[in-house]
PDB file with SEQRES, HELIX, SHEET and CRYST1 records, atoms N, CA, C and O in Angstrom:
SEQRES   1 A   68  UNK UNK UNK UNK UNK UNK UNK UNK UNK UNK UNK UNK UNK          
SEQRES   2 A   68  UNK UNK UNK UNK UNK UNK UNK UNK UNK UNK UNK UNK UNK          
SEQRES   3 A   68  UNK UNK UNK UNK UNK UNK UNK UNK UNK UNK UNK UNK UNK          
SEQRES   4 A   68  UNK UNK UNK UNK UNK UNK UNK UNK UNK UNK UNK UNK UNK          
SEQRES   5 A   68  UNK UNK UNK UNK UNK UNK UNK UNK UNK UNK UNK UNK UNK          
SEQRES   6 A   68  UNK UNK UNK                                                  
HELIX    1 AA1 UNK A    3  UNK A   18  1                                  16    
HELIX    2 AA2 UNK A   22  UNK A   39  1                                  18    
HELIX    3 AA3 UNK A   46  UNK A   67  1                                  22    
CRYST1    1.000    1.000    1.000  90.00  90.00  90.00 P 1           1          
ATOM      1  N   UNK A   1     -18.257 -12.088 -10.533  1.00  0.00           N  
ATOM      2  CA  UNK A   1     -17.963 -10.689 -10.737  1.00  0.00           C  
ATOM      3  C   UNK A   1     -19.127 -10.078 -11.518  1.00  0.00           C  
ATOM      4  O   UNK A   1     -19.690 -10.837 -12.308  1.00  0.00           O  
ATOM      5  N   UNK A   2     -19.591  -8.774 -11.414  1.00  0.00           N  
ATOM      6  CA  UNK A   2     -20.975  -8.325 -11.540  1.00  0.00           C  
ATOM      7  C   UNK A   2     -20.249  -7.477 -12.284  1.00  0.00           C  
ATOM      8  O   UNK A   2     -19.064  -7.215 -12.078  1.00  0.00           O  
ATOM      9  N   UNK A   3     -21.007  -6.982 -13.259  1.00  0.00           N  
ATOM     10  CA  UNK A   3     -21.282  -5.642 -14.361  1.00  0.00           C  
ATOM     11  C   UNK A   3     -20.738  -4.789 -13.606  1.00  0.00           C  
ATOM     12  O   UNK A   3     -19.637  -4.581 -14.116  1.00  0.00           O  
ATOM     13  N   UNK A   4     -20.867  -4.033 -12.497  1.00  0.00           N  
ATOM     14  CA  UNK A   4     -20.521  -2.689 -12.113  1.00  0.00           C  
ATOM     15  C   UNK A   4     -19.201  -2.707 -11.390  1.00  0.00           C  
ATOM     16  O   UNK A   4     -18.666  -1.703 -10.920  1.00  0.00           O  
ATOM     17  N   UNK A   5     -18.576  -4.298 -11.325  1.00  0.00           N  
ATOM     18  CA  UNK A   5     -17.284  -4.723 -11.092  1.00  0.00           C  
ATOM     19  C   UNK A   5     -16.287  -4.530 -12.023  1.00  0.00           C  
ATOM     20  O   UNK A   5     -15.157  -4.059 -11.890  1.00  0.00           O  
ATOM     21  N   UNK A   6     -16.929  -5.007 -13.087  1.00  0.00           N  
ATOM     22  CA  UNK A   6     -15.865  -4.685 -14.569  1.00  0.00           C  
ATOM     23  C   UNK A   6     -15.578  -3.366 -14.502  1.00  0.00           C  
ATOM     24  O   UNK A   6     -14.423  -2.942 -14.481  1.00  0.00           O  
ATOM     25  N   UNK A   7     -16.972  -2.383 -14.449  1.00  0.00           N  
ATOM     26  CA  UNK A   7     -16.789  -1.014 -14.703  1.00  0.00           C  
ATOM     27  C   UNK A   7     -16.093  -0.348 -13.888  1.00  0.00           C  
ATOM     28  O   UNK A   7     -15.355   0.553 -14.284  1.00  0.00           O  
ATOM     29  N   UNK A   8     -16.230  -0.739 -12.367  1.00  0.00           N  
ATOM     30  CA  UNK A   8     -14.856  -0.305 -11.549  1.00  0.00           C  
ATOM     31  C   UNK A   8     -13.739  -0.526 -12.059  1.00  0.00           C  
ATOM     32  O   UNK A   8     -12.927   0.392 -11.946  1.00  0.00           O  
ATOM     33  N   UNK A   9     -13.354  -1.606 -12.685  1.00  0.00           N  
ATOM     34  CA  UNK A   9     -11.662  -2.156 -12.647  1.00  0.00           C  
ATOM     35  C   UNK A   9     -11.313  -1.397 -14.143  1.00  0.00           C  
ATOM     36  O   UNK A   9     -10.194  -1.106 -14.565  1.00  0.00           O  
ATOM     37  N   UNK A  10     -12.784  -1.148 -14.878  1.00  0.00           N  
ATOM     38  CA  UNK A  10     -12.221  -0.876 -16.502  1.00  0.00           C  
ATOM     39  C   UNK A  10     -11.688   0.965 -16.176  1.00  0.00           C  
ATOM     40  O   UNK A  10     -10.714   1.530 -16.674  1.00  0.00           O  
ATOM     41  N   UNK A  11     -12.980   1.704 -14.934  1.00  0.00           N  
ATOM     42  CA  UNK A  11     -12.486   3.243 -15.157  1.00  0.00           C  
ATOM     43  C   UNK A  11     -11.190   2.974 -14.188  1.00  0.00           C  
ATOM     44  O   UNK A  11     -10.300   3.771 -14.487  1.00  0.00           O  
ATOM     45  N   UNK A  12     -10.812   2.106 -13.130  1.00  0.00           N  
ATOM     46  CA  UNK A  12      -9.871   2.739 -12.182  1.00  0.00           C  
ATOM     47  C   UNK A  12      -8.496   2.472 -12.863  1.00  0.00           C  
ATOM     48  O   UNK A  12      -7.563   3.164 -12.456  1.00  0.00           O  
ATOM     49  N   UNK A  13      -8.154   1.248 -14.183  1.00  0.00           N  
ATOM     50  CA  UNK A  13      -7.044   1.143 -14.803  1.00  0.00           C  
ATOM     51  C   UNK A  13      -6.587   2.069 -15.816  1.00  0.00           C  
ATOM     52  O   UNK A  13      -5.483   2.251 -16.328  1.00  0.00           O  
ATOM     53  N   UNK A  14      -8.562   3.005 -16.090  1.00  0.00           N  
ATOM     54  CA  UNK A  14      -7.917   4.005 -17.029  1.00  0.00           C  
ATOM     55  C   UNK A  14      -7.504   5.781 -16.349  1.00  0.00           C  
ATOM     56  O   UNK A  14      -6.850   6.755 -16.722  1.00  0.00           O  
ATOM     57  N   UNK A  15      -8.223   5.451 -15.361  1.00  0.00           N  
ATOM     58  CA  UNK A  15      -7.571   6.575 -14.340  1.00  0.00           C  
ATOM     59  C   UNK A  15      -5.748   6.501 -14.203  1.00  0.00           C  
ATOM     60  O   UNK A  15      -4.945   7.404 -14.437  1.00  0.00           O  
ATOM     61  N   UNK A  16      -5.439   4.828 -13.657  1.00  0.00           N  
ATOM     62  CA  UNK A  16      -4.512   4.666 -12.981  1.00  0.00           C  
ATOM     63  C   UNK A  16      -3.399   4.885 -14.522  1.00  0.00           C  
ATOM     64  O   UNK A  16      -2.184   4.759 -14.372  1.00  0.00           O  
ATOM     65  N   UNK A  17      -4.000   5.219 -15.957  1.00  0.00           N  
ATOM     66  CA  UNK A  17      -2.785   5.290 -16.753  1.00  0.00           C  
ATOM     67  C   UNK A  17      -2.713   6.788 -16.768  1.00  0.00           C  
ATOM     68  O   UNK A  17      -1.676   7.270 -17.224  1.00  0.00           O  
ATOM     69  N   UNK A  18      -3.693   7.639 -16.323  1.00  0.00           N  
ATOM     70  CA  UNK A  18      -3.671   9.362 -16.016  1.00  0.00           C  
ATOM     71  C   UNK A  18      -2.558   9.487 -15.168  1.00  0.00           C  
ATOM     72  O   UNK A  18      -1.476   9.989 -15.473  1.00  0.00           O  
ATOM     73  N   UNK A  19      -2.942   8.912 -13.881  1.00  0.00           N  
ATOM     74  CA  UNK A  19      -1.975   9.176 -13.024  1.00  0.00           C  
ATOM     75  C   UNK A  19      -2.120  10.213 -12.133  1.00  0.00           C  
ATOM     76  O   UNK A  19      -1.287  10.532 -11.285  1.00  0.00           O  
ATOM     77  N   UNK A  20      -4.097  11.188 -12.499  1.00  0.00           N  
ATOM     78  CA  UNK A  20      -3.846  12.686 -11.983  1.00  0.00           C  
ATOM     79  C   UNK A  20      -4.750  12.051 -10.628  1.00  0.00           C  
ATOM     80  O   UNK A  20      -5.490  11.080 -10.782  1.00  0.00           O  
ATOM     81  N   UNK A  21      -4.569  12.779  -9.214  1.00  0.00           N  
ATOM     82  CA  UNK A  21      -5.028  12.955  -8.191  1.00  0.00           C  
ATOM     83  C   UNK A  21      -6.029  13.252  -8.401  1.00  0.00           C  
ATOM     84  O   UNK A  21      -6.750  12.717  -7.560  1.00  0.00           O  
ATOM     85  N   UNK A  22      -6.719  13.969  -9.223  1.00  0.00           N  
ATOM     86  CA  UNK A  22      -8.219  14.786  -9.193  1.00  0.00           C  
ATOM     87  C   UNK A  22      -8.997  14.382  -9.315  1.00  0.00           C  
ATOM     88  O   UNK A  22      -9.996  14.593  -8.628  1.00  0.00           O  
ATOM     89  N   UNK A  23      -8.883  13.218 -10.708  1.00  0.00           N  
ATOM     90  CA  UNK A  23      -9.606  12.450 -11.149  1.00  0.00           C  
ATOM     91  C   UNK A  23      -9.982  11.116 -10.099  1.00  0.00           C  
ATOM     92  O   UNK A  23     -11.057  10.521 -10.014  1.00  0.00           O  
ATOM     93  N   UNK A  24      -9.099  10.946  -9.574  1.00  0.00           N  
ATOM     94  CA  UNK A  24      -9.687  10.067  -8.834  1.00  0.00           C  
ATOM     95  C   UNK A  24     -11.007  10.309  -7.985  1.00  0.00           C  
ATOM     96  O   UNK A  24     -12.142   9.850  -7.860  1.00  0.00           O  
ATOM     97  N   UNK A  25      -9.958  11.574  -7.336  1.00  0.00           N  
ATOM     98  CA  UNK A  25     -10.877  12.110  -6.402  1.00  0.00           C  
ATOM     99  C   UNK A  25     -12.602  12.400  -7.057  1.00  0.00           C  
ATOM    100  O   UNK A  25     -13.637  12.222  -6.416  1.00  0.00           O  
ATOM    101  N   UNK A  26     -12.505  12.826  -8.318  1.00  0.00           N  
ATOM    102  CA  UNK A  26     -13.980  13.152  -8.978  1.00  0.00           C  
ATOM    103  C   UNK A  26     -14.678  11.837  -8.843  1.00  0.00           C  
ATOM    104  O   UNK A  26     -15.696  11.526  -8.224  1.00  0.00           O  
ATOM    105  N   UNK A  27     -13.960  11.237  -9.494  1.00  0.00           N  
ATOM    106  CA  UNK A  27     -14.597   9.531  -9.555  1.00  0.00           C  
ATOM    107  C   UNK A  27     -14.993   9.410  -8.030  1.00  0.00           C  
ATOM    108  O   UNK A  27     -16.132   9.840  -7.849  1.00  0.00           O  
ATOM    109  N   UNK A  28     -14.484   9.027  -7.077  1.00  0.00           N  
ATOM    110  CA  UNK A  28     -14.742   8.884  -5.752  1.00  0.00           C  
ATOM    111  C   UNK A  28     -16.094   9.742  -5.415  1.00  0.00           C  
ATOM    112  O   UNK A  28     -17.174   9.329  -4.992  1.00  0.00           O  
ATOM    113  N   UNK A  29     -15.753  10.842  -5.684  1.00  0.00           N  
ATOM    114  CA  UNK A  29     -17.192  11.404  -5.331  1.00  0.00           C  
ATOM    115  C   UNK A  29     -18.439  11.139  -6.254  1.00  0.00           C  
ATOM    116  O   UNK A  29     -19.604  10.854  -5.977  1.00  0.00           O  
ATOM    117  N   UNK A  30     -17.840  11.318  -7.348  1.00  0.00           N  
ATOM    118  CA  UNK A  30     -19.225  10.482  -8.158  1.00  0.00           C  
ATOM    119  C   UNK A  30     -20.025   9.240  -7.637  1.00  0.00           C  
ATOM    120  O   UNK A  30     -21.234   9.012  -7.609  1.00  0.00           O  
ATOM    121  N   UNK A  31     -18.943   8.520  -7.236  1.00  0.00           N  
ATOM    122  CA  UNK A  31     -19.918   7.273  -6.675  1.00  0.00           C  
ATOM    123  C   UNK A  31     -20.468   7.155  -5.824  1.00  0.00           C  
ATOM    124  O   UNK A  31     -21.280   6.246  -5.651  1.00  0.00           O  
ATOM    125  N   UNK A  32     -20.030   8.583  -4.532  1.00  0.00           N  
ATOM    126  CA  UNK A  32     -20.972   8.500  -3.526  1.00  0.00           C  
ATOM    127  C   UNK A  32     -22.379   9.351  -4.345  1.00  0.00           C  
ATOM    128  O   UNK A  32     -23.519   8.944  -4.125  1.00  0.00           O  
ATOM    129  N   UNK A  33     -22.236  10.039  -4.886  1.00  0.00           N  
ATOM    130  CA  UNK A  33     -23.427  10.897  -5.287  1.00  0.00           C  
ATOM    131  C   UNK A  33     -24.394   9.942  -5.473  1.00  0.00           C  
ATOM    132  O   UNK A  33     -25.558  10.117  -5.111  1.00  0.00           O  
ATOM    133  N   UNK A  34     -23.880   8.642  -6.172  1.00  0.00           N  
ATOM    134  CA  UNK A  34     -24.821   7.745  -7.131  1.00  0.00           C  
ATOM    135  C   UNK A  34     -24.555   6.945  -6.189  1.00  0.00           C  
ATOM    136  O   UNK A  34     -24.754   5.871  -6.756  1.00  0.00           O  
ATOM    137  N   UNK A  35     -24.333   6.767  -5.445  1.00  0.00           N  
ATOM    138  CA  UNK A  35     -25.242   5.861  -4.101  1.00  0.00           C  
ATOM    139  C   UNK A  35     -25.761   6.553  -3.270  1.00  0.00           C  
ATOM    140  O   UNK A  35     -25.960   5.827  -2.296  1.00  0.00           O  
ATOM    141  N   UNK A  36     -26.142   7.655  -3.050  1.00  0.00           N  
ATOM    142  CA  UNK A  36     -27.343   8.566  -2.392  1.00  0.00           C  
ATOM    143  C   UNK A  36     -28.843   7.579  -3.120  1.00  0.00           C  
ATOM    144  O   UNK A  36     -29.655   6.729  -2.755  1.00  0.00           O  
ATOM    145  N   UNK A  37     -28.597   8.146  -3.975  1.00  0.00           N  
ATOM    146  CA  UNK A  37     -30.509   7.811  -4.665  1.00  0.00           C  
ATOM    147  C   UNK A  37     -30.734   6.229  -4.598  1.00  0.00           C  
ATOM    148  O   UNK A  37     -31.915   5.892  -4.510  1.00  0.00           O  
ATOM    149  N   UNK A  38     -29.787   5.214  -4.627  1.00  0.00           N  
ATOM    150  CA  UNK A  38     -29.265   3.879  -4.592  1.00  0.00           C  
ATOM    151  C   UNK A  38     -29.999   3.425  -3.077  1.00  0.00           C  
ATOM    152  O   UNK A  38     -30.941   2.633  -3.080  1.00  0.00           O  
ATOM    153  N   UNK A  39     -29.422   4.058  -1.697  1.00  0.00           N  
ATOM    154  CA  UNK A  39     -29.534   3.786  -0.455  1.00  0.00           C  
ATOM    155  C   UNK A  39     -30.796   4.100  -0.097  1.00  0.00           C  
ATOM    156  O   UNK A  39     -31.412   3.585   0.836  1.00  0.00           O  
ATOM    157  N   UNK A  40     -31.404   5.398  -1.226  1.00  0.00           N  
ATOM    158  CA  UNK A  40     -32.879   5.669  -0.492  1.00  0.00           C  
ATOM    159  C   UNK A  40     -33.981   4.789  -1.228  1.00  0.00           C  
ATOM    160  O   UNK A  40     -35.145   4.804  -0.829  1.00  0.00           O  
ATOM    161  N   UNK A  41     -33.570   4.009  -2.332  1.00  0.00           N  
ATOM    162  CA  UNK A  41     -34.304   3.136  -2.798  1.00  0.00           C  
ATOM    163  C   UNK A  41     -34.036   1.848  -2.416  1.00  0.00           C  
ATOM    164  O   UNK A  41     -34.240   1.028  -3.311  1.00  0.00           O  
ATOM    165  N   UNK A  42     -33.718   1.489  -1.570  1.00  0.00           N  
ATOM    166  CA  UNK A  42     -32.909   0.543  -0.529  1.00  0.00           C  
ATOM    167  C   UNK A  42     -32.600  -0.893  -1.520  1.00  0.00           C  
ATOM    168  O   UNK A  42     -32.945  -2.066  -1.375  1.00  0.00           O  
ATOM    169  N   UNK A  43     -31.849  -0.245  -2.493  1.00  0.00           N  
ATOM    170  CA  UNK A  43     -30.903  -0.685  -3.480  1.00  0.00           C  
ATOM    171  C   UNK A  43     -29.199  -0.916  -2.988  1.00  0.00           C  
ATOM    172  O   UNK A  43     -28.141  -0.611  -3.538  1.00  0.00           O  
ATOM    173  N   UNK A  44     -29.574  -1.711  -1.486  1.00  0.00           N  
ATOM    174  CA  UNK A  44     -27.580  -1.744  -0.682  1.00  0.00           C  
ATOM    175  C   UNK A  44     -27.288  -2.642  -1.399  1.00  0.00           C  
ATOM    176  O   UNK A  44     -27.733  -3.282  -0.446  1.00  0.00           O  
ATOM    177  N   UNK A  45     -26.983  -3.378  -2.134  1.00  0.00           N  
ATOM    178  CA  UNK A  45     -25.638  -4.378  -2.356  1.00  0.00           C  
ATOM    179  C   UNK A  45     -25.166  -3.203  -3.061  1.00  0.00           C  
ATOM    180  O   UNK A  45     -24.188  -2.585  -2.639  1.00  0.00           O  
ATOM    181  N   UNK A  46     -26.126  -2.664  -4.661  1.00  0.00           N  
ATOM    182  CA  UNK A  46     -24.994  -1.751  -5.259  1.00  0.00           C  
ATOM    183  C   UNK A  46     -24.757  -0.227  -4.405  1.00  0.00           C  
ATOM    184  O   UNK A  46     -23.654   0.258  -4.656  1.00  0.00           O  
ATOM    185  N   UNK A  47     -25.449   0.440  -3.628  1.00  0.00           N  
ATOM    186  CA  UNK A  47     -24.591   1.393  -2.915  1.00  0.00           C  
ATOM    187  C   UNK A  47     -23.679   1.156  -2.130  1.00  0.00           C  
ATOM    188  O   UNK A  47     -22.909   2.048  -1.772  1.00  0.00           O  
ATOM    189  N   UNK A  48     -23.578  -0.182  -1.676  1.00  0.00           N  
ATOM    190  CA  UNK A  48     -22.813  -0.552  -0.801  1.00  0.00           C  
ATOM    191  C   UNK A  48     -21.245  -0.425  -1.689  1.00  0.00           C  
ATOM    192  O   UNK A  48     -20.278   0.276  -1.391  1.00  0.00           O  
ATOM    193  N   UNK A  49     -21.347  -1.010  -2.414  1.00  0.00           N  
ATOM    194  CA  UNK A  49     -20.139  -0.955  -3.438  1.00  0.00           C  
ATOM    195  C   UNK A  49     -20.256   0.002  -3.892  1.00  0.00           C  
ATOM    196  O   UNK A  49     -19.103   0.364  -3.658  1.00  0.00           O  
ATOM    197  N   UNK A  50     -20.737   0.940  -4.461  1.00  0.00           N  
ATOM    198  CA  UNK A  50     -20.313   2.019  -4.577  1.00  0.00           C  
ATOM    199  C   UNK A  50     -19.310   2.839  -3.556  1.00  0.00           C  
ATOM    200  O   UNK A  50     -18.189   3.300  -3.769  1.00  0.00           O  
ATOM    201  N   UNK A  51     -20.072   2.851  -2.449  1.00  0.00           N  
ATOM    202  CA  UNK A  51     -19.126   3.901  -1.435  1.00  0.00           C  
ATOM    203  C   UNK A  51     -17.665   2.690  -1.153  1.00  0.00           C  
ATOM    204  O   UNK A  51     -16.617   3.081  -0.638  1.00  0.00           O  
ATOM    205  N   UNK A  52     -17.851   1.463  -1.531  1.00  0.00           N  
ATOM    206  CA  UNK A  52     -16.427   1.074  -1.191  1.00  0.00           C  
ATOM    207  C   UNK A  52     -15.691   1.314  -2.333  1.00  0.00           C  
ATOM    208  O   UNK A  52     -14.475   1.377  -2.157  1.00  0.00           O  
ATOM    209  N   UNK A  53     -16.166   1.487  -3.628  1.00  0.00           N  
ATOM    210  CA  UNK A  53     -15.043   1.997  -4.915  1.00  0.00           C  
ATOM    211  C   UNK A  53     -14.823   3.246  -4.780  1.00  0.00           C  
ATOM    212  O   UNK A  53     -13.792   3.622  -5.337  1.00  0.00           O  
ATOM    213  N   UNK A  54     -15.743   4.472  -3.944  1.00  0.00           N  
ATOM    214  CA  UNK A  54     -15.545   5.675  -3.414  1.00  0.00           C  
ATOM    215  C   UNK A  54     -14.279   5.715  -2.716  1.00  0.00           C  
ATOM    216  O   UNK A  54     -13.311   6.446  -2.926  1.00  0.00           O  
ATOM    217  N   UNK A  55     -14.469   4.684  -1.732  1.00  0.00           N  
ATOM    218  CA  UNK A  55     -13.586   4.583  -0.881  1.00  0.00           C  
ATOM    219  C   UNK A  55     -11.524   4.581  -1.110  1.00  0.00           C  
ATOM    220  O   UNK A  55     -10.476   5.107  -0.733  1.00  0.00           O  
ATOM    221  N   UNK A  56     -12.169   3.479  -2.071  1.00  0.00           N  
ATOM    222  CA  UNK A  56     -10.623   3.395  -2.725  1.00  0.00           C  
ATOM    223  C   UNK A  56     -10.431   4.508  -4.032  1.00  0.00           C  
ATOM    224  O   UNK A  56      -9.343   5.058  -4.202  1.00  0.00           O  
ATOM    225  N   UNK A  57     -11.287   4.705  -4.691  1.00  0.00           N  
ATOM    226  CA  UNK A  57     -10.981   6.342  -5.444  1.00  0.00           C  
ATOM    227  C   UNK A  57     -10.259   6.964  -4.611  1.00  0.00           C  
ATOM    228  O   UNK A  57      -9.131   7.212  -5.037  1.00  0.00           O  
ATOM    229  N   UNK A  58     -10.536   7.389  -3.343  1.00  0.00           N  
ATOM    230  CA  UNK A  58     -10.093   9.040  -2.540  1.00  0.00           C  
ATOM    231  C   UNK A  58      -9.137   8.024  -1.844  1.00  0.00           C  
ATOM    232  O   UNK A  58      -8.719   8.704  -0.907  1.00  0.00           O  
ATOM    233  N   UNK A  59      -8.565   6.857  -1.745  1.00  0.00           N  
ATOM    234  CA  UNK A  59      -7.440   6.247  -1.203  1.00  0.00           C  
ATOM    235  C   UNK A  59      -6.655   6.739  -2.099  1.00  0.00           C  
ATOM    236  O   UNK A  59      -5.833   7.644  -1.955  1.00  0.00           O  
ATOM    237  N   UNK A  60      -6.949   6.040  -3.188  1.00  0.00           N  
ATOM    238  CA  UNK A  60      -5.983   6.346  -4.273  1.00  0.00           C  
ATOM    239  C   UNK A  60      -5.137   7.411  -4.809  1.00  0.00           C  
ATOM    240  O   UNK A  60      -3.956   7.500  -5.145  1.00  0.00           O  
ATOM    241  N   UNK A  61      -6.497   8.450  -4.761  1.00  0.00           N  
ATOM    242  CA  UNK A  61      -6.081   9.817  -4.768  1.00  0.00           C  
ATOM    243  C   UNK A  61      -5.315  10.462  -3.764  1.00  0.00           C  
ATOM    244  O   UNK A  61      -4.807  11.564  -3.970  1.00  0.00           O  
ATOM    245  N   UNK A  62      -5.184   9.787  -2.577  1.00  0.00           N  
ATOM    246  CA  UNK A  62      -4.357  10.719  -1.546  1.00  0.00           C  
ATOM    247  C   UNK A  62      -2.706  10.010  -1.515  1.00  0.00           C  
ATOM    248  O   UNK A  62      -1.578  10.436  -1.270  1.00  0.00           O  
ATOM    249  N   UNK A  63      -3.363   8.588  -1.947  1.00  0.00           N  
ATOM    250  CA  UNK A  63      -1.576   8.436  -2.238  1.00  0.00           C  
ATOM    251  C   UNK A  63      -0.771   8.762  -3.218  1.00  0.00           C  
ATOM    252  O   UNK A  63       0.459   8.734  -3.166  1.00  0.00           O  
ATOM    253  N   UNK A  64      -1.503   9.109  -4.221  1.00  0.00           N  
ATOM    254  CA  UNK A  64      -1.160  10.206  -5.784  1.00  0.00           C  
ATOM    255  C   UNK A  64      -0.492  11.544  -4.912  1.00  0.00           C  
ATOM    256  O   UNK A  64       0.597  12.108  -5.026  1.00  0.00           O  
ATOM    257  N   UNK A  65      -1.467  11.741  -4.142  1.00  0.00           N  
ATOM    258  CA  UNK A  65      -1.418  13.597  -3.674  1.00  0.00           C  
ATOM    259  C   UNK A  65       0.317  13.083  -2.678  1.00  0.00           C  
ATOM    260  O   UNK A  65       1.284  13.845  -2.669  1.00  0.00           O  
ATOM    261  N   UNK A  66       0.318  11.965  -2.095  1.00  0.00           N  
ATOM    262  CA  UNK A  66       1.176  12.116  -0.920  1.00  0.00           C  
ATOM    263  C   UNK A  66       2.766  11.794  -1.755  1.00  0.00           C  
ATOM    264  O   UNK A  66       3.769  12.427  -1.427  1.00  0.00           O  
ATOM    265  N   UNK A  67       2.791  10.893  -2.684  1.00  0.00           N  
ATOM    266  CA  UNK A  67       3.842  10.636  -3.360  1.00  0.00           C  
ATOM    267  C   UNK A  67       4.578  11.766  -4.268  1.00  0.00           C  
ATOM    268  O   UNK A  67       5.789  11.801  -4.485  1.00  0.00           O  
ATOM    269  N   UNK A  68       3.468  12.813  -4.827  1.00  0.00           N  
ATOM    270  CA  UNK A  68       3.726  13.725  -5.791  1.00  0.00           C  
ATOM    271  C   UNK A  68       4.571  15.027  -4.643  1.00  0.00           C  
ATOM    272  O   UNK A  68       4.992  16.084  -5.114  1.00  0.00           O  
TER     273      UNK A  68                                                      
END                                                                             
């Protein structure tokens, strides 16, 4: 497990005690932002993971949005 693994699991448990849809969603997009400059420095393992913690951010967030 890599450094930017912890930091996924440390922001998404402190999101997941928010509970708000938005935030996720911000987070999600944050990480694609910061795998833009990542992909053009052909830095893929970590953009790669990025857009998959993106991925599950805006999962997350839509099952927040769909349950609420």
């Amino acid at each position: 497990m890599k450094l930017q693994d912890v930091g996924f699991l440390f922001v998404f448990v402190l999101l997941v005690f928010f509970k708000k849809p938005n935030y996720f969603l911000i987070a999600g997009l944050l990480c694609l932002i910061f795998a833009i400059p990542l992909f053009a420095t052909w830095t893929f393992y970590t953009a790669e993971r990025l857009t998959w913690y993106a991925a599950g951010f805006i999962f997350v967030s839509l099952l927040l949005q769909y349950i609420a």
